[in-house]
MIZA-219320 format. One record per residue: residue number from 0; x, y, z of N, C-alpha, C in turn. Coordinates in pm, whole numbers. Example, Ala and Ser with C-alpha at 12.3 -4.5 7.8 and 13.67 -1.06 7.14 Angstrom:
BEGIN
node k=0, n.x=1319, n.y=-569, n.z=780, ca.x=1230, ca.y=-450, ca.z=780, c.x=1320, c.y=-330, c.z=780
node k=1, n.x=1285, n.y=-225, n.z=708, ca.x=1367, ca.y=-106, ca.z=714, c.x=1290, c.y=3, c.z=787
REM end
This chain:
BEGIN
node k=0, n.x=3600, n.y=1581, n.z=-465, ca.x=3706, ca.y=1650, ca.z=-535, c.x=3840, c.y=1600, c.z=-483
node k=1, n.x=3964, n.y=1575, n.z=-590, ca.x=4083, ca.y=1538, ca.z=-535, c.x=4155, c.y=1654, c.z=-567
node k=2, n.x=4240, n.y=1615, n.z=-488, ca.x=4349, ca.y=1767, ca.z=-403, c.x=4420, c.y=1807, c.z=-541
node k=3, n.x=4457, n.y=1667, n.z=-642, ca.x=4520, ca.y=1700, ca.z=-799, c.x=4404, c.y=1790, c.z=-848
node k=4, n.x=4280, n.y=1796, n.z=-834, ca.x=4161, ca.y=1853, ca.z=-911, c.x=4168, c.y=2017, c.z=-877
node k=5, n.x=4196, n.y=2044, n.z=-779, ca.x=4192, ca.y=2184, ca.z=-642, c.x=4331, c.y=2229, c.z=-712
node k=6, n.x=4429, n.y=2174, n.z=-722, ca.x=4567, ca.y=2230, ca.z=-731, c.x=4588, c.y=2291, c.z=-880
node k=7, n.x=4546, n.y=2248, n.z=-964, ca.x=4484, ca.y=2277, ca.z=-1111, c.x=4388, c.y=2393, c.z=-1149
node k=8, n.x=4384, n.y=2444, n.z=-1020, ca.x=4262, ca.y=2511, ca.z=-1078, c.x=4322, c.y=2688, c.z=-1039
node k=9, n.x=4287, n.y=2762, n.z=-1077, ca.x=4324, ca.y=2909, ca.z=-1051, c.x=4256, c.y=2977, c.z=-845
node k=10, n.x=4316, n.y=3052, n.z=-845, ca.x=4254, ca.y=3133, ca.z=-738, c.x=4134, c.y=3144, c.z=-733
node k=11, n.x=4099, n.y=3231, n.z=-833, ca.x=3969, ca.y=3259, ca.z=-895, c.x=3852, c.y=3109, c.z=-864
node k=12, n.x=3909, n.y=3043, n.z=-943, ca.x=3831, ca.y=2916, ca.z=-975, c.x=3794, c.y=2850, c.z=-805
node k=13, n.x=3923, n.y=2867, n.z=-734, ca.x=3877, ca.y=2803, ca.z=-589, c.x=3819, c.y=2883, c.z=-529
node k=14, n.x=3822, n.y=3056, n.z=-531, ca.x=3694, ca.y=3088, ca.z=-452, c.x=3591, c.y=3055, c.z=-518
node k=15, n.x=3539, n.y=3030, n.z=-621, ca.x=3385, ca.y=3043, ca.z=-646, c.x=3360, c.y=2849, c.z=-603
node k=16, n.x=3482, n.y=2765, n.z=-647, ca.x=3434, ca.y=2646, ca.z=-543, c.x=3410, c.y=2625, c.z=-407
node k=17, n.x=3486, n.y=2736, n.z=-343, ca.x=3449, ca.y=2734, ca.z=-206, c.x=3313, c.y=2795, c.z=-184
node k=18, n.x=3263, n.y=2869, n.z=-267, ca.x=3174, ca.y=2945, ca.z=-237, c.x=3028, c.y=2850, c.z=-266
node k=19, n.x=3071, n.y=2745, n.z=-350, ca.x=2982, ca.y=2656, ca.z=-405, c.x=2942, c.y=2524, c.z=-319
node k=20, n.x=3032, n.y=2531, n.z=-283, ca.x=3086, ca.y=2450, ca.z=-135, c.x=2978, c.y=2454, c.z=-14
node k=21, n.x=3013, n.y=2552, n.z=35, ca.x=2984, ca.y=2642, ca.z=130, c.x=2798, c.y=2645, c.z=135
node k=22, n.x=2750, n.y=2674, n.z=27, ca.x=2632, ca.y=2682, ca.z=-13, c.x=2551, c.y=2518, c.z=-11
node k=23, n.x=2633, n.y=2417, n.z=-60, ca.x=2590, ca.y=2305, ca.z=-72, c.x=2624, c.y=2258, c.z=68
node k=24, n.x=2688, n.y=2285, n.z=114, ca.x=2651, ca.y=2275, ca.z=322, c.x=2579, c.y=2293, c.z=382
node k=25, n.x=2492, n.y=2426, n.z=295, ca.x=2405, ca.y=2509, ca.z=420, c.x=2311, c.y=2406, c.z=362
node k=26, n.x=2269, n.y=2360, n.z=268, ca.x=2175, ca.y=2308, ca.z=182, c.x=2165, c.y=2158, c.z=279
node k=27, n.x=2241, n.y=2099, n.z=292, ca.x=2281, ca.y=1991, ca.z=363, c.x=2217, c.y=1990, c.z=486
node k=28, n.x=2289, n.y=2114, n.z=563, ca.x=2187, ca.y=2114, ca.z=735, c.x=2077, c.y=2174, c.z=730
node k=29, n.x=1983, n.y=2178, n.z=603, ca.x=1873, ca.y=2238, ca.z=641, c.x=1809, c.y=2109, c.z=610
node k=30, n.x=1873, n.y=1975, n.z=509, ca.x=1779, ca.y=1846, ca.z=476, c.x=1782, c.y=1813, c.z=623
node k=31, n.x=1912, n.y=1785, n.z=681, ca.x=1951, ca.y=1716, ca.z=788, c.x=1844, c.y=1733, c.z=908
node k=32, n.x=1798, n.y=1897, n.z=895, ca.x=1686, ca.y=1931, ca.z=1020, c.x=1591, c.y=1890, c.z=991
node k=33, n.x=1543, n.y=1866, n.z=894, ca.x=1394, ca.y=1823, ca.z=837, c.x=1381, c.y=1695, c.z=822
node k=34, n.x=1480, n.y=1626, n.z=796, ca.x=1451, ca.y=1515, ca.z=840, c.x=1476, c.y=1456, c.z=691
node k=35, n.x=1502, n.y=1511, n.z=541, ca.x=1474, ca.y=1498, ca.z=452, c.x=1607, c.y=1443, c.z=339
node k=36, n.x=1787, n.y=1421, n.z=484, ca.x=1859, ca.y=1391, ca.z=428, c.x=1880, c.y=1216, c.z=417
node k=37, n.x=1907, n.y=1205, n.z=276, ca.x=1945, ca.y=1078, ca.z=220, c.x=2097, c.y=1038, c.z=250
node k=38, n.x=2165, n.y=1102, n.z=199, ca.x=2310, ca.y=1040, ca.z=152, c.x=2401, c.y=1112, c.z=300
node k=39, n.x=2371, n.y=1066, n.z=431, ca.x=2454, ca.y=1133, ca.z=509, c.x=2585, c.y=1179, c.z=513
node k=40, n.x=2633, n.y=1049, n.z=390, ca.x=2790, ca.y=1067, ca.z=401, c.x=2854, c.y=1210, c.z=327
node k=41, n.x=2743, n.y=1268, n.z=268, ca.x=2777, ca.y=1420, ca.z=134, c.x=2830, c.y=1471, c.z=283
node k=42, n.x=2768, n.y=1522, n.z=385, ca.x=2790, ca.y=1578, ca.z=472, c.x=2973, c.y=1595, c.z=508
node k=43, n.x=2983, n.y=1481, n.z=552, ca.x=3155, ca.y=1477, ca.z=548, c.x=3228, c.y=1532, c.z=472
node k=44, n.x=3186, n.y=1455, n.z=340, ca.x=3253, ca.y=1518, ca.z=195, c.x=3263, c.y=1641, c.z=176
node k=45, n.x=3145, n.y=1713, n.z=176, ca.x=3152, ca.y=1850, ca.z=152, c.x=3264, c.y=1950, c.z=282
node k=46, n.x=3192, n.y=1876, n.z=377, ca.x=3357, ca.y=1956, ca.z=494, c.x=3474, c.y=1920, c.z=490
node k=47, n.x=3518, n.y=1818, n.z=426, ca.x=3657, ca.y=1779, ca.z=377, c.x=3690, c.y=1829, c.z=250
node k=48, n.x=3595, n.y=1867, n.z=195, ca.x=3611, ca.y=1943, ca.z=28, c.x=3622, c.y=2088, c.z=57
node k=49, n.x=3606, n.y=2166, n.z=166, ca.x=3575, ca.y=2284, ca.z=213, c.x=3749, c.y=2292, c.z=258
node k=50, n.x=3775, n.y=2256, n.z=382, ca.x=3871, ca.y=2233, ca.z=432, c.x=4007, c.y=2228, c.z=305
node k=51, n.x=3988, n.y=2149, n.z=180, ca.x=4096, ca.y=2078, ca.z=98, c.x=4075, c.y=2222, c.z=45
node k=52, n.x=3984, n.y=2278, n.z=-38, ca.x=4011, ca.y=2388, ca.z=-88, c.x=4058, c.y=2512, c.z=-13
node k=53, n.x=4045, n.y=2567, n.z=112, ca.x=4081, ca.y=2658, ca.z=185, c.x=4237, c.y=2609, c.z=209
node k=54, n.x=4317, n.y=2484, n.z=195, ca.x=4412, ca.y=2480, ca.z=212, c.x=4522, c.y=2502, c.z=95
node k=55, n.x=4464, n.y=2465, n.z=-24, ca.x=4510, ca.y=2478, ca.z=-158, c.x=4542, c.y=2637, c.z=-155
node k=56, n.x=4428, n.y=2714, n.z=-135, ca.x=4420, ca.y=2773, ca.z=-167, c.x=4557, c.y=2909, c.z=-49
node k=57, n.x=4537, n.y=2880, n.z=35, ca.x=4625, ca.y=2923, ca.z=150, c.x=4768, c.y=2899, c.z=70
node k=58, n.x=4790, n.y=2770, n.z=75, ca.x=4914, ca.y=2750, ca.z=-19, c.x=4919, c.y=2808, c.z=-154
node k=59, n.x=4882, n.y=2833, n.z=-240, ca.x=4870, ca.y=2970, ca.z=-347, c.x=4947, c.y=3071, c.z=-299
node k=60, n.x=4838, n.y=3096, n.z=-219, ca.x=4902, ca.y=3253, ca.z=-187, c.x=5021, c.y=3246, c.z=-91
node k=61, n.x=5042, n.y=3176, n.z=-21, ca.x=5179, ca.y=3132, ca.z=7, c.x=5272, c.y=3172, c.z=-104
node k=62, n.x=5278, n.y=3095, n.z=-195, ca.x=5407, ca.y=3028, ca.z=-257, c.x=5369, c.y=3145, c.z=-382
node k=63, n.x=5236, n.y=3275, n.z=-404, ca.x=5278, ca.y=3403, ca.z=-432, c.x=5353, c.y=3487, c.z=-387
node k=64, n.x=5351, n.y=3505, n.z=-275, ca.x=5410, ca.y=3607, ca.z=-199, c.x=5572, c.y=3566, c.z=-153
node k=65, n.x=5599, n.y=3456, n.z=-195, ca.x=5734, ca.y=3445, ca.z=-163, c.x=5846, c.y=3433, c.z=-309
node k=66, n.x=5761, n.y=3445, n.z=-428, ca.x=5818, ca.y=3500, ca.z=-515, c.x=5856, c.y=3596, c.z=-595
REM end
């Protein structure tokens, strides 16, 4: 996801991506224990996609509350 993609999108819309997020992480370290992950690099992605949305989203409500 790019940060133009996150910034476009409503409040609403970024919690349920974070939440989608979040879920496709846990999903991640349970291949990772088993031995059953392919694409190591999702791993990163998804915590830099986690991170990008919690910051978008911080900034929202920022730049609500000061208007």
């Amino acid at each position: 996801m790019k940060a133009d993609d996150a910034r476009a999108m409503s409040p609403d819309q970024l919690s349920d991506e974070l939440m989608k997020l979040k879920k496709e992480q846990f999903n991640l370290r349970f291949q990772r224990a088993t031995g059953q992950l392919e694409n190591t690099g999702r791993v990163r992605e998804v915590r830099r996609d986690i991170a990008r949305v919690k910051t978008i989203a911080a900034q929202k409500r920022a730049a609500e509350k000061t208007k």
